[in-house]
Each structure stands twice: as structure tokens, then as C-alpha cells.
Backbone as a ProteinNet text record, in pm:
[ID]
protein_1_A
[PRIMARY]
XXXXXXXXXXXXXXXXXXXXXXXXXXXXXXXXXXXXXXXXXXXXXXXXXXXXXXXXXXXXXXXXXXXXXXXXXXXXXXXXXXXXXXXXXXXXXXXXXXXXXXXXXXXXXXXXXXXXXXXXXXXXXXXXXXXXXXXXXXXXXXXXXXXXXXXXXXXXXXXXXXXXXXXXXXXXXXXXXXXXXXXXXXXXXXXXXXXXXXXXXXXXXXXXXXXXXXXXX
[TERTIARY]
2921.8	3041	3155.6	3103.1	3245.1	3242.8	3229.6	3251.3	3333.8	3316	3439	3511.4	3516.2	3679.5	3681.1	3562	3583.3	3647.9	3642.5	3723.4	3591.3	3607.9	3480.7	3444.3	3537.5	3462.4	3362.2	3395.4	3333.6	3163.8	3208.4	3070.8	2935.3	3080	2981.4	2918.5	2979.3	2962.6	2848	2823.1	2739.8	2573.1	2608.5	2501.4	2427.6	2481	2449	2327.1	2423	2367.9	2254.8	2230.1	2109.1	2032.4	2040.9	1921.8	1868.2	1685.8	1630	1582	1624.7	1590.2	1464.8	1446.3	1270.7	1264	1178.4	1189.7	999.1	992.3	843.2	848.4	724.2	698.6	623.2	679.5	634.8	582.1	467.3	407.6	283.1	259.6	181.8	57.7	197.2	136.8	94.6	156.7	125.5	223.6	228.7	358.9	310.9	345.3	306.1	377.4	293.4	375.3	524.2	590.3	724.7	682.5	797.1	785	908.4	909.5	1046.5	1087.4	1231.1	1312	1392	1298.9	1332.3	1429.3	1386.8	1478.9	1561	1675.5	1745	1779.6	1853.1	1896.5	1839.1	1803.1	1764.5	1738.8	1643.5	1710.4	1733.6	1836.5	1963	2102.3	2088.6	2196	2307.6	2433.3	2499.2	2612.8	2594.3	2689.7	2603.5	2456.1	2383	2467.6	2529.6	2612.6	2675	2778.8	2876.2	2837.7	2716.1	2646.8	2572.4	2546.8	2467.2	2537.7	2670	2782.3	2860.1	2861	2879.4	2717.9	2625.8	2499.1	2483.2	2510.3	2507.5	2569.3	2750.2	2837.3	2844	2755.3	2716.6	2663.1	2562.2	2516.4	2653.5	2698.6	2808.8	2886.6	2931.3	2981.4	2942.3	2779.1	2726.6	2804	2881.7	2917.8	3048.6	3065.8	3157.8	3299	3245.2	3349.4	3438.6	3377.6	3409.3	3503.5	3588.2	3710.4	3764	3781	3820.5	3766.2	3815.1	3734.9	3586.2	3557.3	3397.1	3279.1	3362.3	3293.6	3249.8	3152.3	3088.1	3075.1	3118.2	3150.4	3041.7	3016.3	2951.9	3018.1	2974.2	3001.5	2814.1	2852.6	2778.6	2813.3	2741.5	2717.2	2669.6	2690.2	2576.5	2610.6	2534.4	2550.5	2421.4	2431.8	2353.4	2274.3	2100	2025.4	1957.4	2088.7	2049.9	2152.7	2103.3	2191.6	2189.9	2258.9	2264.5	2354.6	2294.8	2366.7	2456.1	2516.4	2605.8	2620.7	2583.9	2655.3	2695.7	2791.1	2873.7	2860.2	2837	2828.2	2773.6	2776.9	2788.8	2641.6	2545.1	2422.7	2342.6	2228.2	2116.6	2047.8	2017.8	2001.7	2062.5	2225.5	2329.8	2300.8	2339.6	2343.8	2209.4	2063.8	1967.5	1991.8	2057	2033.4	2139.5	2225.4	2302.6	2333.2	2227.8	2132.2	2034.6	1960.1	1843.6	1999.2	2066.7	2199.5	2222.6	2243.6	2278.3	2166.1	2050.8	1926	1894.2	1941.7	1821.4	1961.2	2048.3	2166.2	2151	2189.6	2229.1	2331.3	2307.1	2385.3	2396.8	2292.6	2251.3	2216	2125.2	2057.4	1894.5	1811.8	1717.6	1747.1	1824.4	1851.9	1898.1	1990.4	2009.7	1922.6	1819.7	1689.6	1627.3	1604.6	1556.9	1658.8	1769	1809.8	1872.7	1859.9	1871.8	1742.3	1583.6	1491.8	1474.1	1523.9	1469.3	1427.5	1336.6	1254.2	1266	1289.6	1295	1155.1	1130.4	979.1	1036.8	1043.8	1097.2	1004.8	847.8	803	854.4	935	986.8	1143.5	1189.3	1316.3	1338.4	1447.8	1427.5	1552.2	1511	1639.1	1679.7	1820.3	1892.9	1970.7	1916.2	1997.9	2151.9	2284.8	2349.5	2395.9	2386.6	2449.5	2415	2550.6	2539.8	2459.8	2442.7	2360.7	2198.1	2165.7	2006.1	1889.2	1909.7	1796	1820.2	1927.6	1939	1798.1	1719.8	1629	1680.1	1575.6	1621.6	1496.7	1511	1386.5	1358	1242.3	1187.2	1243.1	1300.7	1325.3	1211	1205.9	1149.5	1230	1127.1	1202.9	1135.9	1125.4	1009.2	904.4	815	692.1	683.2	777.1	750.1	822.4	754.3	837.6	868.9	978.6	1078.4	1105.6	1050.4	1062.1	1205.2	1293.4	1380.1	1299.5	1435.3	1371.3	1484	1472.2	1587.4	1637.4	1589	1671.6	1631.2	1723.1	1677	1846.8	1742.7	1871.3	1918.4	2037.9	2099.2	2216.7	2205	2265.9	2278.5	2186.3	2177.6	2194.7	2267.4	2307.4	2231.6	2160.9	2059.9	2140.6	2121.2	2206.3	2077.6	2156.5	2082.3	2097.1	2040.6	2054	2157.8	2182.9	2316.5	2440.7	2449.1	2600	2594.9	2510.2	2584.4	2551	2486.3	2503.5	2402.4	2332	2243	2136.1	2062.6	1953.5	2004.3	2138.9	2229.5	2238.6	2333.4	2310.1	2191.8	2101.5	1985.5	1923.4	1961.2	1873.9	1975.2	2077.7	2196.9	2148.7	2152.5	2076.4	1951.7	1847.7	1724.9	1763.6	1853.5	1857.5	1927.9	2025.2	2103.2	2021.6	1943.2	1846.1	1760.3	1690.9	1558.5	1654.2	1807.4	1858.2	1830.8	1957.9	1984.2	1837.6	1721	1596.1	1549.7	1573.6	1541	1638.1	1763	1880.4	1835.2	1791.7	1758.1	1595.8	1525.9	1446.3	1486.2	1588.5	1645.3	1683	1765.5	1831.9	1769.5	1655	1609.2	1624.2	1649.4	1692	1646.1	1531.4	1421.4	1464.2	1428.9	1424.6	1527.8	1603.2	1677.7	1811.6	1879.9	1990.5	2113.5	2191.9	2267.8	2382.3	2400.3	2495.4	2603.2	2692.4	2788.7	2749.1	2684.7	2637.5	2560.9	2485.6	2454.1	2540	2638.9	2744.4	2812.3	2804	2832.3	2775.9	2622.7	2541.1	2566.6	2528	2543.6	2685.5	2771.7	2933.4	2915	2808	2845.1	2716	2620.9	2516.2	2468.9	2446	2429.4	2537.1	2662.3	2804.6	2805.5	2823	2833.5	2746	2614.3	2522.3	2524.2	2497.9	2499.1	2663.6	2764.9	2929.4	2888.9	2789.7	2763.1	2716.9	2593.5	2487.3	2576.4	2640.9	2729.2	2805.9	2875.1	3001.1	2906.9
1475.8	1394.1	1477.3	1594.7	1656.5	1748.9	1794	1850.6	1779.9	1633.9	1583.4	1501.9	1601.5	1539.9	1376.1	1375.3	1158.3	1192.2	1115.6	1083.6	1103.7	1142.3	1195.4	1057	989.8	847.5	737.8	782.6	706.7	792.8	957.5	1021.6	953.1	993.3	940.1	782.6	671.5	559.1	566.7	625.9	668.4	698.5	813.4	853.2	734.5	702	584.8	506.1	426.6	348.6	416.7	567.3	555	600.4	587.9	652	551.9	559.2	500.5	397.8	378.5	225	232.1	128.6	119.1	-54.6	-70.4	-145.9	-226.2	-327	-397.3	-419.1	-397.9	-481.6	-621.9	-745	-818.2	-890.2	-962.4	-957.1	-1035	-1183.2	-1247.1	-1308.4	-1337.6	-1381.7	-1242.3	-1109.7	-1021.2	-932.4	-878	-845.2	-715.5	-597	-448.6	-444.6	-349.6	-303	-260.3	-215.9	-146.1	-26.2	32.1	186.6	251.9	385.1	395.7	458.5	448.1	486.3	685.7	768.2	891.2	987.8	888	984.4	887.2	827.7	725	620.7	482.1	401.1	251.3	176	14.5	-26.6	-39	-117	-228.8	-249.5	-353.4	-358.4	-228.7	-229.1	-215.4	-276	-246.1	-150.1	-55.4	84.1	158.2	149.6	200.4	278.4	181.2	296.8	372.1	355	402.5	580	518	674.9	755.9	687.6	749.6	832.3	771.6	827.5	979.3	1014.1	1082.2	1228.4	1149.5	1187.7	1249.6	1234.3	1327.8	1422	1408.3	1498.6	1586.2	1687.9	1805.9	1842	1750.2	1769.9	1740.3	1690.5	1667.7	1819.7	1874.2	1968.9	2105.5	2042.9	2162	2227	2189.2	2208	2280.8	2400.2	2505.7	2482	2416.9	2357.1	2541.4	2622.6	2697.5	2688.8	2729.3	2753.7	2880.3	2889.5	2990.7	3062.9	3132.9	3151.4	3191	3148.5	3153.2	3152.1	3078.5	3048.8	2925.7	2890.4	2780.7	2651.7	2536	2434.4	2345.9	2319.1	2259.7	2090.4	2009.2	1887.5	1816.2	1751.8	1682.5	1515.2	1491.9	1323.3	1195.6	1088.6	1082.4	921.5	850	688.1	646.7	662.3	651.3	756.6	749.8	832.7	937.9	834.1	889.1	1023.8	1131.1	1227.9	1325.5	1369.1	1430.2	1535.5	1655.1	1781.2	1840.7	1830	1865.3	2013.8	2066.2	2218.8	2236.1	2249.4	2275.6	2400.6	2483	2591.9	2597.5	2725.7	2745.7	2730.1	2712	2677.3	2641.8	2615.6	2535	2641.1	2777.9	2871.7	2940	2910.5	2922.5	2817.3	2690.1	2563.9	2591	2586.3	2587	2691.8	2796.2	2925.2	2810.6	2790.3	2730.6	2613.6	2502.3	2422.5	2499.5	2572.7	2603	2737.8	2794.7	2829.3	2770.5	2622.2	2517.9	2433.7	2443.5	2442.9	2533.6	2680.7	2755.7	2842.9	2863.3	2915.1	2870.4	3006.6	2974	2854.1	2739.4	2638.3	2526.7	2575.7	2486.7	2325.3	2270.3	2168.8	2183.3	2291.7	2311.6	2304.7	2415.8	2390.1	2320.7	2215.8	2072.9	1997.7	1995	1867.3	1933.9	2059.8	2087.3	2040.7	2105.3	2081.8	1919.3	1874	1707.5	1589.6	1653.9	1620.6	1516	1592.4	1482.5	1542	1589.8	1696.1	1622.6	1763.5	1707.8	1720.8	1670.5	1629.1	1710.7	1823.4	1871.2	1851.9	1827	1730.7	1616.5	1558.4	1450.1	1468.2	1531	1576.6	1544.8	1482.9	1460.2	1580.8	1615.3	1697.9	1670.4	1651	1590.3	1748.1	1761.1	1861.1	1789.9	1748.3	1695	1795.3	1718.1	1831.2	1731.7	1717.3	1633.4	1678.3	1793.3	1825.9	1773.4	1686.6	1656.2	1750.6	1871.2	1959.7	2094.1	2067.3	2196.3	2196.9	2339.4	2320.7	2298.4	2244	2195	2249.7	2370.1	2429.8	2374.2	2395.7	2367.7	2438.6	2396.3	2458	2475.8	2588.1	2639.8	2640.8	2587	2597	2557.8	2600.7	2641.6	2612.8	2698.8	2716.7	2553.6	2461	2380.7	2371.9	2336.2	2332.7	2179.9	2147.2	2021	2033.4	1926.4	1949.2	1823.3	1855.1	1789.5	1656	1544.1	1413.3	1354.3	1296.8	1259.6	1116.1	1061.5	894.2	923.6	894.2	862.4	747.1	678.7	544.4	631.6	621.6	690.2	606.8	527.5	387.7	315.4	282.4	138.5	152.7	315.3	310.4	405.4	370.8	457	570.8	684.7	790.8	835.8	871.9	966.6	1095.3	1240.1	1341.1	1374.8	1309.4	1315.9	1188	1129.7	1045.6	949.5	901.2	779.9	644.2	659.4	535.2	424.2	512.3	372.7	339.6	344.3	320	198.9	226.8	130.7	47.7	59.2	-89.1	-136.9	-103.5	-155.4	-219.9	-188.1	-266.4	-394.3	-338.5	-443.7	-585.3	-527.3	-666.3	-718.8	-622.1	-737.5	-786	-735.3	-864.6	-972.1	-949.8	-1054.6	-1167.4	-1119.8	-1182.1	-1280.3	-1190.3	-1312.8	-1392.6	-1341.2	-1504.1	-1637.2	-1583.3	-1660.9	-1782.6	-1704	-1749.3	-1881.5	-1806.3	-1858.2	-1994.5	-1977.1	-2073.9	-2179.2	-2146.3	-2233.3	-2364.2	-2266.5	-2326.2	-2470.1	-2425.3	-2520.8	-2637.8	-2617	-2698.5	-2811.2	-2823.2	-2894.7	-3064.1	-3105	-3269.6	-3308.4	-3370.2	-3440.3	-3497.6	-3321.2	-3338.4	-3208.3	-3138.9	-3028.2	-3092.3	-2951.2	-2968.2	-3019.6	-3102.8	-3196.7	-3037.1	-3030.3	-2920.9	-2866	-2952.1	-2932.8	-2849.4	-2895.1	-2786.4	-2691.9	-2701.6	-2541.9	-2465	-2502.4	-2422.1	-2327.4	-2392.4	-2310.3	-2231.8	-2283.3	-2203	-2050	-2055.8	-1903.1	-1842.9	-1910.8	-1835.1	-1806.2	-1821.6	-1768.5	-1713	-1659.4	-1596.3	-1495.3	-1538.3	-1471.6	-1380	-1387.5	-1373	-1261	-1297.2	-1114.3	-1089.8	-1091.4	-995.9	-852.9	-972.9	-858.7	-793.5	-855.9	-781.9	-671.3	-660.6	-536.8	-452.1	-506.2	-379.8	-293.7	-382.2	-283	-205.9	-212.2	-107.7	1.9
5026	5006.3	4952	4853.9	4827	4952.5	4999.6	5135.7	5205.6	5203.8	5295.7	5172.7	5081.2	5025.5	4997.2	4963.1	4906.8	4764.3	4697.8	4531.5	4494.6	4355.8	4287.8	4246.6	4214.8	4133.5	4263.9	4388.5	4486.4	4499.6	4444	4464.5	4388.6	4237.2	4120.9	4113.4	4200	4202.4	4274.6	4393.2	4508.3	4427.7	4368.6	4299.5	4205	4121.3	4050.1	4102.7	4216.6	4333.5	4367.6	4426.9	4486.5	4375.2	4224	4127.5	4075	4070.1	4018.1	4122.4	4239.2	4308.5	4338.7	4373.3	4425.6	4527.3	4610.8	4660.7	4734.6	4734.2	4761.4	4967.3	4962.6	5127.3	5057.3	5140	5163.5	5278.8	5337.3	5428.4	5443.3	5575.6	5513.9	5401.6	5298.1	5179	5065.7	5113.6	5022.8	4978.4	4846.6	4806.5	4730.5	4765.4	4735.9	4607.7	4531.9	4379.5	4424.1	4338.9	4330.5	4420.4	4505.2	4526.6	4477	4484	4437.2	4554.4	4602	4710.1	4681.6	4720.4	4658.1	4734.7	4862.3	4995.6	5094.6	5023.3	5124.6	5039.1	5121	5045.7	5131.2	5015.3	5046.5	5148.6	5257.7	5420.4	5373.1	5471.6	5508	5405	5341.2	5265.7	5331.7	5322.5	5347.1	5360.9	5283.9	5267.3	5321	5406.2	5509.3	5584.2	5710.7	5764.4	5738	5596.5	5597.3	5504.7	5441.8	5390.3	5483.9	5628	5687.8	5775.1	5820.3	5872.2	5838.7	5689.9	5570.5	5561.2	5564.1	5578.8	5727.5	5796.6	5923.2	6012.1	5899	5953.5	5952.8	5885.3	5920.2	6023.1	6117.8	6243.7	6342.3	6330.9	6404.3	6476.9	6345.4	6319.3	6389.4	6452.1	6455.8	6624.8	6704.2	6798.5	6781.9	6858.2	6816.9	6875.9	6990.6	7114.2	7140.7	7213.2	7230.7	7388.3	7389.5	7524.5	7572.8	7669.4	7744.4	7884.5	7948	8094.1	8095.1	8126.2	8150.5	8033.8	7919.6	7790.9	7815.6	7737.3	7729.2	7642.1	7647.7	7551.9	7543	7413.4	7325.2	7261.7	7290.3	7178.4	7168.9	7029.8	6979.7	6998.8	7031.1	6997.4	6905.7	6835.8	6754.5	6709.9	6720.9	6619.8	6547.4	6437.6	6306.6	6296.1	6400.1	6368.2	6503.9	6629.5	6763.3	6817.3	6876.2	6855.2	6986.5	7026.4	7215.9	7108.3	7178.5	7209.8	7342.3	7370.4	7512.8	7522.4	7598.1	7673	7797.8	7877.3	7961.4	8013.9	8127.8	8167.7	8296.3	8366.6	8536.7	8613.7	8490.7	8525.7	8423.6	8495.8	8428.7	8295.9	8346	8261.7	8115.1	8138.6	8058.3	7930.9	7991	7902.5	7807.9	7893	7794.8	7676	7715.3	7579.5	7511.6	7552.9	7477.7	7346.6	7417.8	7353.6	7238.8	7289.5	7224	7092.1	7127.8	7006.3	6875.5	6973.2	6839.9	6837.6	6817.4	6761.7	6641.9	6674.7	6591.7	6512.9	6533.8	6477.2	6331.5	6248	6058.6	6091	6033.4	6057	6175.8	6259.8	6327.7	6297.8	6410.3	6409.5	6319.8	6347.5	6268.9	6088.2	6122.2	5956.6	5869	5956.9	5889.6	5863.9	5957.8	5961.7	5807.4	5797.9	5663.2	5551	5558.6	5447.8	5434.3	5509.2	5494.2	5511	5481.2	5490.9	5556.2	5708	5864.1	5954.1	5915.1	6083	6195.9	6236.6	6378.7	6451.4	6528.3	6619.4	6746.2	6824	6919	7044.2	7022.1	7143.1	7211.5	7123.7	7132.1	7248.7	7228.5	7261.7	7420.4	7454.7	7632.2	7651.9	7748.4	7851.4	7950.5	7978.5	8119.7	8157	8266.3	8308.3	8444.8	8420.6	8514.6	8611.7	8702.8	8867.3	8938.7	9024.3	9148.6	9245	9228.7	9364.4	9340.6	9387.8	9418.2	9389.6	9530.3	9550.5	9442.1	9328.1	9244.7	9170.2	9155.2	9045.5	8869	8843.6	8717.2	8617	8555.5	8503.1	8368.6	8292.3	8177.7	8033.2	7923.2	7830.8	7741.1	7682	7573.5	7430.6	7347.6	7236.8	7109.1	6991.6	6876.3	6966.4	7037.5	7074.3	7184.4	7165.7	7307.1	7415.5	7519.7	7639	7690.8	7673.2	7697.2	7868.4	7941.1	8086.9	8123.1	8174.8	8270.9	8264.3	8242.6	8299.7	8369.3	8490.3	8553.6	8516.3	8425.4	8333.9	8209.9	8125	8020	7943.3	7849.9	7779.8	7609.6	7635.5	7550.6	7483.9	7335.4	7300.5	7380	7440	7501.8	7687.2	7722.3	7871.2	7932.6	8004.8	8107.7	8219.8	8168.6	8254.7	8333.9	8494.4	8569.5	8594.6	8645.5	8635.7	8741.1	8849.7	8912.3	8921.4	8768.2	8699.4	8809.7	8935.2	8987.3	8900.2	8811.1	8753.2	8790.9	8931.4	8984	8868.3	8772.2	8723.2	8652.5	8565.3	8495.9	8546.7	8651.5	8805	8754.3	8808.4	8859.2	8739.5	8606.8	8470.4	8429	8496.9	8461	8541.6	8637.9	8773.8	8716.4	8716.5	8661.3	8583.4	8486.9	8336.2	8371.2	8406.1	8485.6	8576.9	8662.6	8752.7	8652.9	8535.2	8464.4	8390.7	8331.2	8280.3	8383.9	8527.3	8586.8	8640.2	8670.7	8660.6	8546.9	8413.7	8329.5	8325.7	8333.9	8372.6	8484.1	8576.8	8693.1	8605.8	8563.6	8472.9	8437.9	8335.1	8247.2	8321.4	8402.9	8485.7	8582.8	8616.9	8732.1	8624.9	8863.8	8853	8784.1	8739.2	8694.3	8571.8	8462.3	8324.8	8273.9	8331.8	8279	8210.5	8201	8102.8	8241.1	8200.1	8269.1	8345.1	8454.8	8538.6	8446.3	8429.9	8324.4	8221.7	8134.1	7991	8079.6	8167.8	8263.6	8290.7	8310.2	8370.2	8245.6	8122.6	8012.2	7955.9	7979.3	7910.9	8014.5	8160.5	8259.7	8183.8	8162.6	8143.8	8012.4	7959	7763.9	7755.5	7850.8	7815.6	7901.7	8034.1	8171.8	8217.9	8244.2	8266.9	8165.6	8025.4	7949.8	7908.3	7917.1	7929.8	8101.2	8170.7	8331.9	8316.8	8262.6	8244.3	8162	8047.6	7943.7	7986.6	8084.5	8072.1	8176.8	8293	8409.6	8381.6	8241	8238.8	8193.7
[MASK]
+++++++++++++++++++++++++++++++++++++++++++++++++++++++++++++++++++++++++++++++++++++++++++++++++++++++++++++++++++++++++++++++++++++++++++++++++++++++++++++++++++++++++++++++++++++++++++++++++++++++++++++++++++++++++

């Protein structure tokens, strides 16, 4: 926090707040002793985001955004605890050193996860390699001792990207969801015993309507 220049009295208020807390699970009919909270703050607190926001801008940072002819650019991505690395460059070979740079670099991504006690799981890690071209190979990265293979979808806050940007996978999750409302809608509705046309018609326009409008953009 003094790194980014807050008021000391918001630090010191900060600190306060997270010393000493402790917090119970509760859970049919059972209620755990006290724990104490040693690494983080309250779930569902509300100054959650706004410390976690604060709490991760150093990863942010970690992108050099380097420019110039035939240099290679870097940005970071990130909302709360989900986080994409970007590299830009004339191939598939380039980008990975590039990636795997701001991974292992003094000041990297590795060394944040330590010094902000959040390892990273690098099995875990997906890789999109983008290129319109279809038949480009798309090779395997290496990196602390694992090898991260190309995946051609993956959902990234909520929007499903493909390895050549047309967008079809998105389409296509946008439609089924859209599809089991309207389903579920038809449900509701029959002559017999359903919900009278009229209030149907509101319910598709305030539920069906911007959901399939969300997932499409």
C-alpha cells in the first residue's frame, strides 16, 4: 500500500482491520472453534475487492510493454484472482520465451506468488497460442520442469476464446443457454396449466433476451 502512495492513516486503518481476526465454519448443525485468519481478510468482506485489487498490483506490473521494431510486447491481465499473461511476437517460439521471461524474471510472476504467499500450481496453467491460420503448429511450452500443451478454447472471465479469435465457441455457448431458457420458458407456458402469454412474454424479455444478449457480446 505504501508503494502505491495510499495515506498512511488508510494503511494504518488497514492494518488494524486485518490484526487479530479469526473466523468459524458453520455447517449442518455444526459450528467449528475460532480459527484465526493469518493470511487474508474475512470472506464476504467487503473491502475484499478493493484490498485485493491493491494486493495484486504488483503482478500487474509485471508486463514491460516493450515497443519498437521487431521487439516484443507484453501486457498483463487480471480481475481479482484470475490472471492471463499476453506476449505479442512473430511466432509461436518467440512469445513462449517470452511468457516463460515474465514468469521467471527477478520481479517476475514467480517471485510474486512467493513473496505474496500464492503459489502458483503451473500444471494448472492453460496456453492459447492465437493465429488465424488453422494448420500453424502450435508447440508445447516448458516451464519449471512442466510442459503446458496448447489448448484451442479456453473461458477466460466468463468469455470462451478460440485459438483462431472467430468467436465461434462463444456463439455457440451463447445459443445453448439461450436455447434451455427458451425451453424451460415453453415449459412454463402450456394451455392447460401455465403462466398466462402475457406475463410469458415478460418473463423471455427480462430473462432469456439478456442472458443470450450477454453471453454473445
Amino acid at each position: 500500500m505504501q508503494m502505491r502512495r495510499i495515506p498512511r492513516e488508510l494503511i494504518i486503518f488497514t492494518e488494524q482491520l486485518l490484526t487479530g481476526r479469526k473466523t468459524q465454519l458453520r455447517f449442518d448443525g455444526y459450528t467449528s472453534d475460532w480459527i484465526p485468519i493469518v493470511n487474508g481478510i474475512g470472506q464476504g468482506d467487503p473491502l475484499s475487492m478493493i484490498l485485493y485489487i491493491i494486493y495484486s498490483s504488483d503482478l500487474i506490473d509485471i508486463a514491460t510493454n516493450r515497443h519498437g521494431r521487431g521487439a516484443l510486447r507484453e501486457l498483463t491481465l487480471a480481475f481479482v484472482d484470475d490472471t492471463a499473461l499476453i506476449a505479442i511476437g512473430p511466432d509461436f517460439e518467440s512469445t513462449h520465451a517470452t511468457l516463460e521471461d515474465m514468469l521467471e524474471r527477478p520481479g517476475g510472476a514467480y517471485e510474486w506468488s512467493r513473496a505474496h504467499n500464492s503459489r502458483f500450481e503451473t500444471s494448472k496453467f492453460a496456453l492459447m497460442d492465437f493465429s488465424m491460420n488453422r494448420t500453424k503448429e502450435r508447440p508445447d511450452m516448458q516451464i519449471q520442469g512442466s510442459t503446458i500443451h496448447p489448448t484451442a478454447t479456453h473461458c477466460f472471465l466468463g468469455v470462451i476464446m478460440d485459438q483462431e479469435l472467430c468467436w465461434s465457441a462463444q456463439v455457440d455457448n451463447a445459443i445453448a443457454k439461450g436455447t434451455a431458457y427458451v425451453m424451460q420458458i415453453r415449459r412454463l407456458s402450456t394451455m392447460s396449466k401455465g403462466i398466462p402469454l402475457r406475463l410469458m412474454r415478460q418473463l423471455y424479455q427480462a430473462i432469456a433476451v439478456p442472458i443470450y444478449h450477454n453471453e454473445a457480446l
